[in-house]
C-alpha positions as CSV (number, residue, x, y, z in Angstrom):
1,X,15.4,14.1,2.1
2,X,12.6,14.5,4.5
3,X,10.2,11.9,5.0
4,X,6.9,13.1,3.2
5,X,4.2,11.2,5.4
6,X,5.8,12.6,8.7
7,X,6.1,16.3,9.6
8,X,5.0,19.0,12.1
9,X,1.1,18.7,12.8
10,X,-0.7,22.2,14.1
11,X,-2.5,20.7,16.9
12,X,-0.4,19.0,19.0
13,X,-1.0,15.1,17.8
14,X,1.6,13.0,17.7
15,X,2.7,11.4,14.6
16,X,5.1,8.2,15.6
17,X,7.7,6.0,14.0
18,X,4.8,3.2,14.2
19,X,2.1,4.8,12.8
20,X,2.1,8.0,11.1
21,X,-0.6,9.8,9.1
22,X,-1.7,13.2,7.1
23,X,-4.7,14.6,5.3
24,X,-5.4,12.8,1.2
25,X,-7.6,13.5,-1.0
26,X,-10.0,10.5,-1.0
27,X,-11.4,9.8,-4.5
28,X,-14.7,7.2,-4.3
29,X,-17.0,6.0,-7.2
30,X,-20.7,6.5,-6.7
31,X,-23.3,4.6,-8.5
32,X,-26.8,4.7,-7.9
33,X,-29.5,2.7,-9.8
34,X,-33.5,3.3,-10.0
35,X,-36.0,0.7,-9.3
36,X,-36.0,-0.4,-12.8
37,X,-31.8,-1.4,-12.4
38,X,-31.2,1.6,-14.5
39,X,-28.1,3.9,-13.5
40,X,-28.8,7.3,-12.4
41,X,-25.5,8.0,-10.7
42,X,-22.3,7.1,-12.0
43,X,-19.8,9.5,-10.8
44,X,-16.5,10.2,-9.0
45,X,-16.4,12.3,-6.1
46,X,-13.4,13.7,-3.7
47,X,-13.0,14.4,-0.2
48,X,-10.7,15.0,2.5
49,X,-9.7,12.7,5.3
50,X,-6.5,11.8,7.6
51,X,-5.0,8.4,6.0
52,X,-3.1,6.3,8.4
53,X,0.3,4.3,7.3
54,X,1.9,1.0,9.2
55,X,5.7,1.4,9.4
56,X,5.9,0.3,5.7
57,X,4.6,3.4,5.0
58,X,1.5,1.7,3.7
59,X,-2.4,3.1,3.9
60,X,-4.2,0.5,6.6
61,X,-7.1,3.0,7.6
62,X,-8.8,6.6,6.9
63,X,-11.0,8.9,8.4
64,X,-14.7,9.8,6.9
65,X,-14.2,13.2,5.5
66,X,-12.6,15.2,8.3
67,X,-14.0,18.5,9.9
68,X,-11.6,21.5,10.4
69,X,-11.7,22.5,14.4
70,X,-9.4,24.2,16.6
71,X,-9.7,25.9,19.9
72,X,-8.9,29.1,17.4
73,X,-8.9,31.2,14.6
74,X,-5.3,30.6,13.8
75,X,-5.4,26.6,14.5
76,X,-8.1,26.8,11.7
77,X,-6.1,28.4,9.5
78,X,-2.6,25.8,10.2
79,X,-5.1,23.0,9.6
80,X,-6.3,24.5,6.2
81,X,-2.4,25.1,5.3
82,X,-1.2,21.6,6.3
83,X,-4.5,19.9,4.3
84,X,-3.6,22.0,1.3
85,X,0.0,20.8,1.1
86,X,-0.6,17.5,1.6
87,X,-3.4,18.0,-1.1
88,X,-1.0,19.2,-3.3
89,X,1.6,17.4,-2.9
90,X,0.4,13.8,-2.5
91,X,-1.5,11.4,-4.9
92,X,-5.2,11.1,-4.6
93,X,-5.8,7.8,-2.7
94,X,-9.0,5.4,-4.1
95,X,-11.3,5.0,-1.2
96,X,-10.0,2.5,1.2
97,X,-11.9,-0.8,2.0
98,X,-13.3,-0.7,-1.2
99,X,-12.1,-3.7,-3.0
């Protein structure tokens, strides 16, 4: 069976045997209070960002939520293929650093 975190990457970056990486969806809690303590925000929200692995295969570092670029229209459009499979196809991750 293939390894899930490594594959083929549309532009050209390499992805190593001692650290590899692909696009999660990052899910991060949001809470806002007023000036009288009270909550006004208390909310999920989602994003995408690239999600770095050590050779366990474990998460040690994201991205903020990633742009889409390429030096094309058709480097766009592999980008937006290989962030929706690894969208669909891998677990939303919790915000990292968060603890």
């Amino acid at each position: 069976m293939d390894d899930p975190i490594k594959k083929p990457f549309p532009h050209n970056i390499l992805r190593t045997d001692s650290m590899t990486w692909n696009y999660r969806v990052i899910k991060k809690h949001s809470k806002l209070l007023n000036e009288n303590n009270e909550c006004i925000v208390d909310e999920d929200y989602y994003y995408m960002a690239e999600v770095y692995y050590d050779k366990n295969k474990k998460p040690i570092s994201q991205s903020d939520a990633v742009e889409i670029t390429g030096s094309s229209k058709e480097d766009v459009i592999e980008i937006l293929k290989t962030m929706l499979e690894d969208a669909t196809t891998k677990e939303i991750l919790e915000e990292l650093g968060n603890d």
